[in-house]
LUMVEXZA-697562 format. One record per residue: residue number from 1; z, x, y of N, C-alpha, C in turn; chain. Coordinates in steps of 0.001 Angstrom, whole numbers, plus 500000, padded with zeros to 6 digits. Layout:
NODE   nr     n.Z     n.X     n.Y    ca.Z    ca.X    ca.Y     c.Z     c.X     c.Y  kette
NODE  NUM       Z       X       Y       Z       X       Y       Z       X       Y      A
...
This chain:
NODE   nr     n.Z     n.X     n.Y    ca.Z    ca.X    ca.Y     c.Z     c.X     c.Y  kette
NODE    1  358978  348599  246987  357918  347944  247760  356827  348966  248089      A
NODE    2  355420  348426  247704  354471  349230  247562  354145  349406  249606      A
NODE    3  353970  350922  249836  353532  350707  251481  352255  351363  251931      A
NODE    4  352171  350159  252951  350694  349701  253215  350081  351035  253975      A
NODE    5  350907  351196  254777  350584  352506  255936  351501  353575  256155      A
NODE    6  351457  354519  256399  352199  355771  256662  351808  355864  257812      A
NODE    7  352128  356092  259126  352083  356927  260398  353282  357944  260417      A
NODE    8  352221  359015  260913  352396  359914  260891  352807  360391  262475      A
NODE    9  354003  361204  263091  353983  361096  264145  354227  362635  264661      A
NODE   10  353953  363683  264881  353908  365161  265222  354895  364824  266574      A
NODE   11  355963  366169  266125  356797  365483  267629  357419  366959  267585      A
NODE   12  357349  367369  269498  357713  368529  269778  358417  368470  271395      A
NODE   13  359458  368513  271485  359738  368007  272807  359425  366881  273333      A
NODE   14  359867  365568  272530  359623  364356  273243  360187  363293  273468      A
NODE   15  361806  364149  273865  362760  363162  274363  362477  362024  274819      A
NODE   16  361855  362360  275870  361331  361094  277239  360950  360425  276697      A
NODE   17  359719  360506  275723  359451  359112  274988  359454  359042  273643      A
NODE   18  360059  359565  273257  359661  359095  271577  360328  357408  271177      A
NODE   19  361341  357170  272421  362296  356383  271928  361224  355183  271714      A
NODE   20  360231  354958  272967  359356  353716  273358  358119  354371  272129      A
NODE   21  358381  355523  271611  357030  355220  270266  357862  354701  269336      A
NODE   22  359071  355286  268881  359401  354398  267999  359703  353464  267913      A
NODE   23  359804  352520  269150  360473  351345  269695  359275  350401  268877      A
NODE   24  358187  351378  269356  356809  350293  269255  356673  350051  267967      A
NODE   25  356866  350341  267030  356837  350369  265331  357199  349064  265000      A
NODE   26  358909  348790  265347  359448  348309  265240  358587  346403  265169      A
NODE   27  358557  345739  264159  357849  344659  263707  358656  343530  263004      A
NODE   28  358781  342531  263643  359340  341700  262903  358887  341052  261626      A
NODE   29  358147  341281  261079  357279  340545  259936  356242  341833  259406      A
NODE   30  356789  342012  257958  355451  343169  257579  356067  344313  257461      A
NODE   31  357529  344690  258400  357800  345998  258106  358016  346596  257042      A
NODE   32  358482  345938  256128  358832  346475  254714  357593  347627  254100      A
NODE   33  356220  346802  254739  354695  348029  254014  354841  348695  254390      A
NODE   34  355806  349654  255642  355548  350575  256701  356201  351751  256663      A
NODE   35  355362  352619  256409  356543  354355  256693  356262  354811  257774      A
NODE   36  357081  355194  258218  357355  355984  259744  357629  357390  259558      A
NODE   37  356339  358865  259317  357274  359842  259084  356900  360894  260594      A
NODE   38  358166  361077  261002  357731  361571  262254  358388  363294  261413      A
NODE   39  357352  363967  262011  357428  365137  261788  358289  366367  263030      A
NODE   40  359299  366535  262860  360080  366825  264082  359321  368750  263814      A
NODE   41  358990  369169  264788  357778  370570  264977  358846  371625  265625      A
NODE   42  359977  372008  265225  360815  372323  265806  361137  372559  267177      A
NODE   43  361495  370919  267974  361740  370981  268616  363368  371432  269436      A
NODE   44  363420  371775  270554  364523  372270  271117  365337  371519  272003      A
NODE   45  364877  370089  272327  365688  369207  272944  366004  368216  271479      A
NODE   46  366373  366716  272215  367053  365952  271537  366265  365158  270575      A
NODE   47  364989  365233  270288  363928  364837  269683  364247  365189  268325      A
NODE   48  364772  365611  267982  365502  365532  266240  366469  364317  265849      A
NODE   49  367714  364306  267039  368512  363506  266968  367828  362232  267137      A
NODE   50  366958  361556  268179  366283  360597  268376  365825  359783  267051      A
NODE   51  365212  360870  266619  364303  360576  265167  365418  360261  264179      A
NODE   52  366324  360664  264181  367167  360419  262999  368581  359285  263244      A
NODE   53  368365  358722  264241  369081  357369  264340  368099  356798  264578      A
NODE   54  366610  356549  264273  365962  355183  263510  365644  355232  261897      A
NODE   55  366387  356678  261278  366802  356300  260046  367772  355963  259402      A
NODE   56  368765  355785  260175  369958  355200  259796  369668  353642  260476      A
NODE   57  369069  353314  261320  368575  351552  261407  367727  351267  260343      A
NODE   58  367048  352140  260023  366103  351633  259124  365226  352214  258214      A
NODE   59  366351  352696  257069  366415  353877  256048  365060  353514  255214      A
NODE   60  364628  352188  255362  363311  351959  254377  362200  352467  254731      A
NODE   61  362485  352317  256084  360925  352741  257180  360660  354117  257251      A
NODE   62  361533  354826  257984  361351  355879  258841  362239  356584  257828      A
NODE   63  361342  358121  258294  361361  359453  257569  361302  360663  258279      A
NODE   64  362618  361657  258267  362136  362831  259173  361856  363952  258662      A
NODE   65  361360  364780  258987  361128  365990  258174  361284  367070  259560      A
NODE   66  362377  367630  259347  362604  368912  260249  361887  370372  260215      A
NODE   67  360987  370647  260703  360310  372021  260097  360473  373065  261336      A
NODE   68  360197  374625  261376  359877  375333  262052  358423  374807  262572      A
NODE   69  358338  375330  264254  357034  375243  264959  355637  375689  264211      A
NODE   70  354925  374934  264068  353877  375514  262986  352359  374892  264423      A
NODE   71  352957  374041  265478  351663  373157  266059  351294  371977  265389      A
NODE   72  350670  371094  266030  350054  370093  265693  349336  370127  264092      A
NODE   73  348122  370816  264197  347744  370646  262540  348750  370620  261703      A
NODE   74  350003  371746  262048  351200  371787  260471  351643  370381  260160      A
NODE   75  352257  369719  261443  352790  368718  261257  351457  367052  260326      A
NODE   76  350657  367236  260878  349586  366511  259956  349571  367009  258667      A
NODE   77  349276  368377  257912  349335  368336  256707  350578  368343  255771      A
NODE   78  352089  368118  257237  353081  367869  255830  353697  366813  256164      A
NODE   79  352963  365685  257244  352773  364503  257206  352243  363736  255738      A
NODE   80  350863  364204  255735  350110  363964  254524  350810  364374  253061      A
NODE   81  351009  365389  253265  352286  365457  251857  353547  364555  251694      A
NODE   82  353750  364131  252487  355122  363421  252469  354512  361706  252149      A
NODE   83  353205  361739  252491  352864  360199  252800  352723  359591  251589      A
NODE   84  352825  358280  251549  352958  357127  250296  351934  356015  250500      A
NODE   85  352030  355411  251806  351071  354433  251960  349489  354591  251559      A
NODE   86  349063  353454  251295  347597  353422  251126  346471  353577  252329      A
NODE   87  347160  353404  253323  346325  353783  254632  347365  354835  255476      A
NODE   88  346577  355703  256175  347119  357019  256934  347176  356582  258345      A
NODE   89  347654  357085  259247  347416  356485  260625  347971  357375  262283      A
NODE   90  347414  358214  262304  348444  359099  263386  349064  358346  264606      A
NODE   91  349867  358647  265310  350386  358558  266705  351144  359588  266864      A
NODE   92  350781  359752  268285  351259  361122  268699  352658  360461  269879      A
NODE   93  353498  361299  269642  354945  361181  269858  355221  360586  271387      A
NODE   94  354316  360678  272196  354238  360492  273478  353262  359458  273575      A
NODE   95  353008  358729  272921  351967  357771  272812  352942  356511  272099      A
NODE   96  352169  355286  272460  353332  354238  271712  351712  353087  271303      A
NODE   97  352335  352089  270226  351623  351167  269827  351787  349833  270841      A
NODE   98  350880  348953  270779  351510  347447  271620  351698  346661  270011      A
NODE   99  352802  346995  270147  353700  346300  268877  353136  344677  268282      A
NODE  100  352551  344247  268990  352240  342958  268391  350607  342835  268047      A
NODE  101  350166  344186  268339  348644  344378  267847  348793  345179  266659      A
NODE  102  350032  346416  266753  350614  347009  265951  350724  346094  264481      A
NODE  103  351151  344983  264476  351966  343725  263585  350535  343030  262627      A
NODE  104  349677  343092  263902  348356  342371  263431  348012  343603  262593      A
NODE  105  347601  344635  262984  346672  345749  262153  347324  345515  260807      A
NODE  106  348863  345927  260654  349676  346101  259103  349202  344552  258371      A
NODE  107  349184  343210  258816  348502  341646  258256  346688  342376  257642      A
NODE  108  346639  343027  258623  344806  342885  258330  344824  343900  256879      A
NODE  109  345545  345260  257354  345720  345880  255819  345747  345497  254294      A
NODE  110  347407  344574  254775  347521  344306  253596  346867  342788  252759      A
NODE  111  345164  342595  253963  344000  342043  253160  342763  342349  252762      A
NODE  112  342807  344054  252836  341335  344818  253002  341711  345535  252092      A
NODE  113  340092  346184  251386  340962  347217  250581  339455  348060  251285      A
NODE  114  338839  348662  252368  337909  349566  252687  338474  351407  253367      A
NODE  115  337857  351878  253307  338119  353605  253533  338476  353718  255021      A
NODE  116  337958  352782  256006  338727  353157  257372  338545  351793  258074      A
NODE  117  339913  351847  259354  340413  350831  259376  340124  350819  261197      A
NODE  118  339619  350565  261893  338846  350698  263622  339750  349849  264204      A
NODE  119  340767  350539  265276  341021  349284  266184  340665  350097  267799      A
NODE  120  340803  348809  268427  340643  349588  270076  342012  350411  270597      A
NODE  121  341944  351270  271571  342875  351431  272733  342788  351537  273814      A
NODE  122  343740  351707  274419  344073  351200  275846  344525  352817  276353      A
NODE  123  344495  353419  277826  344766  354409  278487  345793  353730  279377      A
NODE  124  347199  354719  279275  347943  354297  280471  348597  355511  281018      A
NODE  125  349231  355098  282160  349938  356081  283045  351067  356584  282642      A
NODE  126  352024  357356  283429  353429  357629  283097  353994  356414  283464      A
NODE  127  353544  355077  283975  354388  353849  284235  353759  353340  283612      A
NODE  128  352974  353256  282781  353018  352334  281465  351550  351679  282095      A
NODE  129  351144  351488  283365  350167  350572  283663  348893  351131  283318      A
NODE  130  347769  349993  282887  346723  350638  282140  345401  350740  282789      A
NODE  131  345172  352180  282653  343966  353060  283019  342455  352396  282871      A
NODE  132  342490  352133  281331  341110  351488  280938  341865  351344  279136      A
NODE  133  340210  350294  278797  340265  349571  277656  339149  350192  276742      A
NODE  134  339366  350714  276129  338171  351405  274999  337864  350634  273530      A
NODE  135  336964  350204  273723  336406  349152  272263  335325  349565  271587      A
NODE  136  335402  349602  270332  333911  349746  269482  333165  348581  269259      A
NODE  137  332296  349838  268895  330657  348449  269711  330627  348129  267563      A
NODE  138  331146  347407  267179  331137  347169  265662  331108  345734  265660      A
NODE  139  330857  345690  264818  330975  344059  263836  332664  344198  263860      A
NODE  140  333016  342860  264785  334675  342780  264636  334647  341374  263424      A
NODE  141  336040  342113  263321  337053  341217  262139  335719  340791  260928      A
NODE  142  334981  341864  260515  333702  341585  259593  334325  343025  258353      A
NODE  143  333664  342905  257174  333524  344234  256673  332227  344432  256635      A
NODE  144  331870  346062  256656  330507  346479  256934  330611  348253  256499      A
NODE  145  328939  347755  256002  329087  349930  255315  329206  350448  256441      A
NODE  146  329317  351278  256635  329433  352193  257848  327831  352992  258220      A
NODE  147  327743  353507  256808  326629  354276  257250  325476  353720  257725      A
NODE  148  325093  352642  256945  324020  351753  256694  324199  350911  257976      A
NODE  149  325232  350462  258575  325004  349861  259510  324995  350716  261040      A
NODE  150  324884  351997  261126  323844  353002  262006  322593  352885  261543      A
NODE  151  322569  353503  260252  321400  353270  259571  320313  352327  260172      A
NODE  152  320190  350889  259669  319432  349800  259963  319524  349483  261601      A
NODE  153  320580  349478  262403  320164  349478  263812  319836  350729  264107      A
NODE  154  319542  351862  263969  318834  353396  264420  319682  353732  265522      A
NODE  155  320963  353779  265183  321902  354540  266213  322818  355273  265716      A
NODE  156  322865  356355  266225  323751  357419  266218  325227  357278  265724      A
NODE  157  325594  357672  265080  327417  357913  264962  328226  357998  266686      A
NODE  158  328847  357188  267253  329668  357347  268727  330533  358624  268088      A
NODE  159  330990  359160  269512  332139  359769  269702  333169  358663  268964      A
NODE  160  334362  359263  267915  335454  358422  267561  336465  358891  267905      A
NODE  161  337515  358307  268201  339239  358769  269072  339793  358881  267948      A
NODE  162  340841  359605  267849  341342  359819  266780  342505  358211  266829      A
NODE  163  342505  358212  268250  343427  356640  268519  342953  355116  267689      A
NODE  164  341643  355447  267246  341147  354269  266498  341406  354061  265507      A
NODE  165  341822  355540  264630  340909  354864  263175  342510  355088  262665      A
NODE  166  342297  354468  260948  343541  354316  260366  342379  354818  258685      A
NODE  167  342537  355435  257769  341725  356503  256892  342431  355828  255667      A
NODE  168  342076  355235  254485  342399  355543  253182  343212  357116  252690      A
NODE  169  344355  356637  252524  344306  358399  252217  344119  358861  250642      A
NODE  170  344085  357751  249842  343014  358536  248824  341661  359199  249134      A
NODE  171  341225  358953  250153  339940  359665  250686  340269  361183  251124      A
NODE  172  341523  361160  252015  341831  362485  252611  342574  363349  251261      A
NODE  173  342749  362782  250367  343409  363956  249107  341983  364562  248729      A
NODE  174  341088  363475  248030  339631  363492  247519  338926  364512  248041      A
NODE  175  339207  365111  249213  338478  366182  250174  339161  367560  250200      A
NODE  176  340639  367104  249323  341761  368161  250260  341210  368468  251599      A
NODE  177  341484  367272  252702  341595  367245  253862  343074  368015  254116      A
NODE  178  342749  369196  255251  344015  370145  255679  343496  370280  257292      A
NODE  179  344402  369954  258524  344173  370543  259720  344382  372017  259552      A
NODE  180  343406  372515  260647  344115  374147  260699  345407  374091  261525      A
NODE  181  346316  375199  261265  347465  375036  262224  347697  376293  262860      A
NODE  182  348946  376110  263621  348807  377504  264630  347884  377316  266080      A
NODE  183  347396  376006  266211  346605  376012  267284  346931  374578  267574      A
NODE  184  346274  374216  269190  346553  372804  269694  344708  372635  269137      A
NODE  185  345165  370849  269415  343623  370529  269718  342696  370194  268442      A
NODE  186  343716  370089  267260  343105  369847  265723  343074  368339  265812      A
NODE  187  343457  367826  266733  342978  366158  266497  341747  365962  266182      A
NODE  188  341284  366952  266613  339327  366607  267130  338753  366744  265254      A
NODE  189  339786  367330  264715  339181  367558  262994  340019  365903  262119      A
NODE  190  340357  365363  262938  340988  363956  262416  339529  363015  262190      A
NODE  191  339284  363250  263229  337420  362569  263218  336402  362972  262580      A
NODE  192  336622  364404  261817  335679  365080  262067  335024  365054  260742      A
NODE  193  335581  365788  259914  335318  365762  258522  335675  364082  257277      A
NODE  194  336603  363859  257703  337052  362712  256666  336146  361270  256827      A
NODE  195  335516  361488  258153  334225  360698  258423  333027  360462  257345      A
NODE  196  333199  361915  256967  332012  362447  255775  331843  361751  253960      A
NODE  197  333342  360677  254119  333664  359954  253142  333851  358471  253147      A
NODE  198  333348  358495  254676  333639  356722  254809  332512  355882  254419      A
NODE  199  332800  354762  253884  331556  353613  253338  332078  352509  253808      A
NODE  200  333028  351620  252766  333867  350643  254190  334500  350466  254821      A
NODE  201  333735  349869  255843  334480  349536  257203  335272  348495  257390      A
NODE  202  336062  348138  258503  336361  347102  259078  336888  347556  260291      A
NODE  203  336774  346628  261567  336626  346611  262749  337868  345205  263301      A
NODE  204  338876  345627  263752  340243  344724  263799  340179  345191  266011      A
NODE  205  339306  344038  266170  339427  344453  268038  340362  344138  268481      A
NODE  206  341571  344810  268259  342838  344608  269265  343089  346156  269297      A
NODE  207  343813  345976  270396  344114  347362  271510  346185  348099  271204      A
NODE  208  345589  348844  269275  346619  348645  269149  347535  350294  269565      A
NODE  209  346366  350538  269971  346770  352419  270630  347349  352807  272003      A
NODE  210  348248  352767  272397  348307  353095  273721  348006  354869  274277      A
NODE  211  347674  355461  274790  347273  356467  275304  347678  357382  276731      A
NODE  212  348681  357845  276520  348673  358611  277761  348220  359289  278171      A
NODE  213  347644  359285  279219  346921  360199  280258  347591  360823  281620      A
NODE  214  348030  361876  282348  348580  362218  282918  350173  362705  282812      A
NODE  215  350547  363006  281298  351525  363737  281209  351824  365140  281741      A
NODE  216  352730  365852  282247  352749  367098  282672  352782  367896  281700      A
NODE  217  351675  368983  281567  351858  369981  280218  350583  369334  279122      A
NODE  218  350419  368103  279416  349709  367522  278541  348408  368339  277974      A
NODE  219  348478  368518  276799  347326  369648  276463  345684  369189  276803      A
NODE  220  345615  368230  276924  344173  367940  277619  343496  368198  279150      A
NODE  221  344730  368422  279808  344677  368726  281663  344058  369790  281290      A
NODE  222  343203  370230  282512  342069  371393  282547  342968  372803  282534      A
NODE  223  344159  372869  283498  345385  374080  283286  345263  373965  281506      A
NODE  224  345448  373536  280856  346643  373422  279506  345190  373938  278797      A
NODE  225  343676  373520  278765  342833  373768  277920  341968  375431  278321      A
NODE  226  342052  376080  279826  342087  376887  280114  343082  377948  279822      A
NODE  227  344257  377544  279179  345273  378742  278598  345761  378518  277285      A
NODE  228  345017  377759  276775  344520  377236  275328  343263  378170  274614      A
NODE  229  342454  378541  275846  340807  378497  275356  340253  379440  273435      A
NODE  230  341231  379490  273679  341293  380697  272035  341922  379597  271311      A
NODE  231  342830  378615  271575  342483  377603  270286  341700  376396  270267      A
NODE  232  340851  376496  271780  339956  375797  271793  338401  376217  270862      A
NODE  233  338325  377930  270922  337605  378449  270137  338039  378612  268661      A
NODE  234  338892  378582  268363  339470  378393  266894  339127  377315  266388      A
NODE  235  339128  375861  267217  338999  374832  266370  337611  374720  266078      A
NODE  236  336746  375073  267333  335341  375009  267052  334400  375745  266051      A
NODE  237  335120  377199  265462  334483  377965  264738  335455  377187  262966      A
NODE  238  336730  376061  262756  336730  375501  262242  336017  374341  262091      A
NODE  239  335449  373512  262718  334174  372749  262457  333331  372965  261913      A
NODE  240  332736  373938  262836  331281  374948  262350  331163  375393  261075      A
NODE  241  332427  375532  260451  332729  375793  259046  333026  374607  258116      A
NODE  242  333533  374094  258771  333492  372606  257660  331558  371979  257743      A
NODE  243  331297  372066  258693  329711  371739  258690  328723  372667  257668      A
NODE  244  329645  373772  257565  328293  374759  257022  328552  374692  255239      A
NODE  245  330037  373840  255348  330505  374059  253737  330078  372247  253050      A
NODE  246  329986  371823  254041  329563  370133  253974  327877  369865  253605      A
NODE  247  327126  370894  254431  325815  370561  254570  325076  369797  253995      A
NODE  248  325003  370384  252398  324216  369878  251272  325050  368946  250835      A
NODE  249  325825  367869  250978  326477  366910  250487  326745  365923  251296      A
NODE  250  326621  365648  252860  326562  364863  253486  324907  364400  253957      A
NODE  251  325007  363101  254397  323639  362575  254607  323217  362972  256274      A
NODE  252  321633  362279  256140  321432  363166  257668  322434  362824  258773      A
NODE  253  322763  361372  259070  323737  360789  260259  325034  361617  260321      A
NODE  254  325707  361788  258772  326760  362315  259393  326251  363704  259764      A
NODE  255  325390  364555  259324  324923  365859  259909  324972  366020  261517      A
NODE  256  324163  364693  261783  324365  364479  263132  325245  364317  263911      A
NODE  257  326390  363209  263345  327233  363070  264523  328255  364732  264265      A
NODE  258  328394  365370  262956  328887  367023  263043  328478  367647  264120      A
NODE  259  327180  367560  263887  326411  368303  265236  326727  368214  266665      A
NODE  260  327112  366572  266963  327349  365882  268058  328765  366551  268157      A
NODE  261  329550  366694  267681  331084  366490  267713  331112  368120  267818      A
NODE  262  330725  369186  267443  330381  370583  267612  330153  370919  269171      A
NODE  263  328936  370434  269233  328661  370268  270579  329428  369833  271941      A
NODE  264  330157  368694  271738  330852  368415  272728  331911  369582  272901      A
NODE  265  332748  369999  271858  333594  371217  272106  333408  372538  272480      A
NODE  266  331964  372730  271766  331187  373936  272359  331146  373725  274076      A
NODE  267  330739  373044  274353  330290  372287  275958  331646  373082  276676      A
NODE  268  332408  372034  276208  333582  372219  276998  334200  373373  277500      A
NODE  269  334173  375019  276036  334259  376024  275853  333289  376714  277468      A
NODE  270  332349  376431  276650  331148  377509  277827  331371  376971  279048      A
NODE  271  331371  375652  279758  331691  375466  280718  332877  375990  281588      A
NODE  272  333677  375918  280933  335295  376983  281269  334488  377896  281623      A
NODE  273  333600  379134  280993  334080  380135  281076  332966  380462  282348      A
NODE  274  331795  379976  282102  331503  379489  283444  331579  379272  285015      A
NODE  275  333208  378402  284754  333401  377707  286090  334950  378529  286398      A
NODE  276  335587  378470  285372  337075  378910  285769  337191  380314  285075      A
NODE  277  336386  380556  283933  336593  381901  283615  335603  383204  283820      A
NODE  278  335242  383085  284839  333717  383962  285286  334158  385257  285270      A
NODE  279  335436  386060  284993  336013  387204  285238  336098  387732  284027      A
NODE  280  336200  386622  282462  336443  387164  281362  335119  387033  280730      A
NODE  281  333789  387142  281536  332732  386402  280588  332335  387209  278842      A
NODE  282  332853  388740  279276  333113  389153  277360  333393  388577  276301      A
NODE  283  334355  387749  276561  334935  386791  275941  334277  385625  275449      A
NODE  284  333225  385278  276657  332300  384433  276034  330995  384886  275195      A
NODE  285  330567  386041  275185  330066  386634  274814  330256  387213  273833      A
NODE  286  331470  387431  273436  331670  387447  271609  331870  386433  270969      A
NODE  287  332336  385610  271620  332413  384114  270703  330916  383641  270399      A
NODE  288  330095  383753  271664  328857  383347  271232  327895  383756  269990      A
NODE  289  328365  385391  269798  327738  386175  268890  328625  385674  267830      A
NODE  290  329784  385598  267679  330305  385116  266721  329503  383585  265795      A
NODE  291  329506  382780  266619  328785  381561  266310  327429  382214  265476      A
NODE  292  326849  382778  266525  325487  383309  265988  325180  383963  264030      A
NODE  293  326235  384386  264178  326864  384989  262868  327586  384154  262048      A
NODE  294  327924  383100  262491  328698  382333  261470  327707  381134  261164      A
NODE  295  326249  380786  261943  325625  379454  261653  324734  379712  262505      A
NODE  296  323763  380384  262371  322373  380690  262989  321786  379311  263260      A
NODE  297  321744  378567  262492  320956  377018  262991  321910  376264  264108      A
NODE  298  323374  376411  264173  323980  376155  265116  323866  376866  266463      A
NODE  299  323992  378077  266256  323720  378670  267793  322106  378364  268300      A
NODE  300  321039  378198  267540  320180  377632  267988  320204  376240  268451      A
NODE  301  320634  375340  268052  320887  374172  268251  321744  374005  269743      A
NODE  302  322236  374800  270253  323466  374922  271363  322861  375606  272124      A
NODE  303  322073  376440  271697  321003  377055  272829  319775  376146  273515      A
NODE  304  319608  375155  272630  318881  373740  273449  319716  372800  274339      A
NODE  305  320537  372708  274414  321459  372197  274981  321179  372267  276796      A
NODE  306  321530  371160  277681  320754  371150  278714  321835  370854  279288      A
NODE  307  321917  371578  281031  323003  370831  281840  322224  369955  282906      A
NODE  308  320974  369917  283010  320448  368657  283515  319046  368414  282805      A
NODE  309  318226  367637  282628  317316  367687  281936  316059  368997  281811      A
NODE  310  316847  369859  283116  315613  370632  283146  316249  372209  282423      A
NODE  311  317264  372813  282626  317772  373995  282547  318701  373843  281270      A
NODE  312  318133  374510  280084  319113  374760  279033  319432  376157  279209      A
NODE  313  320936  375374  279645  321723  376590  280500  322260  378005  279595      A
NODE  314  322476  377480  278306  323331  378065  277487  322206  379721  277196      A
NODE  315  320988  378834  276944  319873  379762  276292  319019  381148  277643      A
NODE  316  319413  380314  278615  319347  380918  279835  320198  382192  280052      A
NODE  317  321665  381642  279962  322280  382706  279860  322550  384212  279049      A
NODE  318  321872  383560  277789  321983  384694  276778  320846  385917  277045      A
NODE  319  319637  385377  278020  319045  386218  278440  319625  387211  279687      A
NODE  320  320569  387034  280163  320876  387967  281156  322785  387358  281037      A
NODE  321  323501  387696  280212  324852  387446  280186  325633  388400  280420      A
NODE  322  325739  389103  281523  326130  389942  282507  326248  389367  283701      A
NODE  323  325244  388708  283819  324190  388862  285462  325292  387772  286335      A
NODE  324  326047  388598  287485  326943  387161  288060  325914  386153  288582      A
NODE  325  324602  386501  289022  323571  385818  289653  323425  384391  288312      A
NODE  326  322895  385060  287809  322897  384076  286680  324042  382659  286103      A
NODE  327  325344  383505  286218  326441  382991  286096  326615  381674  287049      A
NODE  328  326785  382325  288359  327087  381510  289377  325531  380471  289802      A
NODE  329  324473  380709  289080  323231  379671  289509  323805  378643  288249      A
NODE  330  324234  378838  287102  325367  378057  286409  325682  377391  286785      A
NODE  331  326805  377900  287226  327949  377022  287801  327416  376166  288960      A
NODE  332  327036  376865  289983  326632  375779  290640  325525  374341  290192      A
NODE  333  324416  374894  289193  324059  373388  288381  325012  372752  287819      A
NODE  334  326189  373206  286915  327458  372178  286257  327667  371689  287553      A
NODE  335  327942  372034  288607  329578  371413  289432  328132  370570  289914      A
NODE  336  326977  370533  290388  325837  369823  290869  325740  368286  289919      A
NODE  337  325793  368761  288649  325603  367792  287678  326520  366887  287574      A
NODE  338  328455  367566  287299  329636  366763  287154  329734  365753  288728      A
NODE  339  328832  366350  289517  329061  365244  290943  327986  363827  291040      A
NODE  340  327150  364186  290682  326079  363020  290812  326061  362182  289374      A
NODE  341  326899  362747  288165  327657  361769  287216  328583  361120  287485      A
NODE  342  329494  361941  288691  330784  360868  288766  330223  360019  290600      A
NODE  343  329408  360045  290943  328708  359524  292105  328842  357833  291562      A
C-alpha cells in the first residue's frame, strides 16, 4: 500500500506525552496511507519503549529508529531518509494532532496532488485547554499558486509555523533539503528554505496541530533560548547562508519573506543581548561582525531595522557598542516598546 504521509516525530525525553501524540495518529479510516516514524534522539527515560509497543499494534504504521543524541535537526534528516510517503509532515513528540482533523487532512491528501498542504492550529496548556486558534488568511478547501496569489493581492509572504504545513517530499529531495544538527531551534529552517519550491497550494482550515505552550524546559521559554543563544546564532548564520546560496534562483517575494524570517531571529538574538545579556555584549559584537562578513547586504538590511518607528536601534548601536549608556537607552526603548504592544 502506496503511503500518503510520513510524520515524522523527533523524540527525546517524552515519556509524559508521547503516549497522547501517538494516541492522536491513531485513525479509524485511512490509516493504511500513514507512516509514523518517530525518531527516538537517544533518549534516557522510557520513550524508546513507548515508541515500540505502537509497533507491535501496528507494524504497518509506525516505525522506530533508535539513534545516538544528534538534536532536533538529526532526527529530521533521518526522518527524511527513512520516509516513503508522498507528503512529509512533522510533529513534535510533546505535541499531539486532534485526531479527527488529523483523519480529514490524510482524505484531503489522498485527493490533491500540490507541493504543500496548510492546515490551522490550536495552542494549549499542560491541561490540554486551548490558548488560542491560529488560521491562514488563504483560499480554504480551494487550490491556488502560492506565489501568484501574494503576487496579485500585493502581500507579503506571513510568518509560517512549522505546525501548518505538510511539504511534498519530492520537493525536499529536489533541494537536498538537510536541517543543521547539533543545535535546538532548526524548526525555523522547516519554513524556511523548502518554501523556495512551493507553487501548489491548498488550504484544508481545520485545526489539525495541537501546540504546547508552557512545558517546563520547553526550548522556546526565554530561560531555555538565553542558554541556547549560540544555537540561536547558529541557526541564523544557517539561513543567512541558505539566502546567500538561493539568491539568484528564487523570485523577489520569496527573497522577501527570507529576509523577513532572518530578521525575526536576528531580532530576537540582539534583543537578548541587550536586555538579559548586557555583561557579554562581545559576544554580540562578534556575531555582528560575523554577519557583516558573511552578507554585507544583510547586515545592512538589519541595521535599518527599528525598535519604534523612530530609533534604528541596531545601527545606533554599532556606533558606540561598548557604551553601557547606549546599551541601557536600548533597553529601556525595547522594554518601552514590548509594553505599549502588549497594552
Amino acid at each position: 500500500m502506496e503511503k500518503i504521509l510520513s510524520v515524522i516525530i523527533p523524540t527525546y525525553n517524552m515519556e509524559k506525552y508521547l503516549n497522547r501524540c501517538l494516541d492522536s495518529l491513531i485513525i479509524d479510516e485511512g490509516m493504511e496511507f500513514l507512516e509514523v516514524i518517530v525518531i527516538n534522539d537517544g533518549s534516557k527515560d522510557s520513550s524508546l519503549s513507548i515508541a515500540k509497543s505502537y509497533v507491535e499494534k501496528y507494524p504497518n504504521t509506525f516505525k522506530v529508529v533508535d539513534k545516538e543524541n544528534g538534536n532536533y535537526g538529526s532526527c529530521i534528516n533521518r526522518g527524511l531518509k527513512e520516509a516513503i510517503g508522498k507528503y512529509v509532515k512533522v510533529l513534535d513528540a510533546d505535541d499531539h494532532f486532534s485526531t479527527k482533523d488529523f483523519k480529514a487532512l490524510i482524505k484531503t491528501m489522498l485527493s490533491v496532488d500540490v507541493d504543500i498542504i496548510f492546515n490551522d492550529h490550536t495552542t494549549i496548556n499542560e491541561n490540554g485547554n486551548q490558548l488560542s486558534y491560529c488560521s491562514n488568511n488563504y483560499p480554504a478547501g480551494k487550490f491556488f499558486d502560492y506565489i501568484e496569489y501574494f503576487t496579485e493581492n500585493k502581500k507579503t509572504i506571513p510568518y509560517i509555523h512549522m505546525h501548518n504545513v505538510s511539504y511534498k517530499r519530492d520537493n525536499l529531495l529536489k533541494i537536498k533539503y538537510k536541517q543543521t544538527e547539533g543545535i535546538s531551534y532548526t524548526d525555523v529552517e522547516w519554513t524556511f528554505l523548502p518554501i523556495s519550491v512551493v507553487k501548489k497550494a491548498y488550504y484544508l482550515n481545520r485545526p489539525v496541530y495541537k501546540y504546547l505552550l508552557g512545558r517546563e524546559g520547553q526550548t522556546v521559554s526565554k530561560d531555555s533560548c538565553i542558554k541556547n543563544i549560540n544555537s540561536l546564532k547558529t541557526l541564523v548564520l544557517s539561513l543567512i547562508q541558505s539566502y546567500t546560496e538561493n539568491y539568484k534562483i528564487v523570485n523577489d517575494l520569496i527573497k522577501q519573506y527570507f529576509l523577513y524570517r532572518i530578521s525575526i531571529e536576528i531580532v530576537r538574538i540582539y534583543r537578548m543581548y541587550f536586555i538579559d545579556l548586557k555583561d557579554r555584549i562581545n559576544e554580540l559584537i562578534e556575531f555582528d561582525d560575523t554577519i557583516k562578513h558573511t552578507n554585507y547586504y544583510i547586515y545592512e538590511y538589519i541595521g535599518d531595522l527599528r525598535v519604534n518607528k523612530y530609533i534604528k536601534y541596531i545601527k545606533f548601536w554599532r556606533k558606540y557598542p561598548n557604551s553601557r549608556v547606549v546599551i541601557s537607552f536600548i533597553r529601556l526603548n525595547i522594554l518601552i516598546n514590548n509594553f505599549i504592544n502588549k497594552s
